[in-house]
N, C-alpha and C positions, 0 to 999 in steps of 0.2 A: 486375573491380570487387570490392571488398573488401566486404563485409558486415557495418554497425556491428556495435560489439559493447554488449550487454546493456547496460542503465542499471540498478545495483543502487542501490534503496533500506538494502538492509542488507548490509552487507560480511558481517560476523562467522557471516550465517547462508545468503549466496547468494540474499537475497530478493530478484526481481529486479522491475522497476516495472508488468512485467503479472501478476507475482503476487501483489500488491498490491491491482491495480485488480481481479482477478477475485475476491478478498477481498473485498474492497468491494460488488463488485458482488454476491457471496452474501448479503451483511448485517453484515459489518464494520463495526462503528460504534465501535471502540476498536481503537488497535494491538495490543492484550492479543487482539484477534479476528482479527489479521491473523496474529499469530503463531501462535496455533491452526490456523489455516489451512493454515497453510504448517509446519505440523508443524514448528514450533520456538519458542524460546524467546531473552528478549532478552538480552542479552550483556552490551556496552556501553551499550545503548540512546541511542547518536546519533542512530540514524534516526527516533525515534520523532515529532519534530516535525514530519520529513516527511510519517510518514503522515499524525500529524491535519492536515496541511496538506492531503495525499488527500482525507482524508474528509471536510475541511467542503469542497474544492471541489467533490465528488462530492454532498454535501447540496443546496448551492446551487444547483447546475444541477438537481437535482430542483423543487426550489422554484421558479425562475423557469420550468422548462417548466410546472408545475402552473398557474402563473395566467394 
């Protein structure tokens, strides 16, 4: 059985979508904090609407567990 491979958020830097969310998960609240994170810097920056795509979905699900 083959074992997917990695879903990268960021080609240019090998950021992959759980390093991302573990970005997040420390306090990432700007991709400018994902890339700190993951000890790089943005390139092309296509992926960046991904992440804030991450991080409001990652806001939201805060929000609706809070209430």
């Amino acid at each position: 059985m083959e074992r997917p491979s990695p879903m990268y958020v960021c080609n240019c830097n090998g950021i992959r979508e759980r390093d991302a969310h573990a970005a997040i998960e420390a306090g990432a609240n700007r991709p400018a904090d994902i890339f700190r994170h993951c000890q790089s810097r943005p390139q092309c920056a296509k992926c960046v609407c991904d992440m804030r795509r991450m991080i409001q979905c990652r806001t939201e699900a805060l929000r609706h567990a809070a209430e």
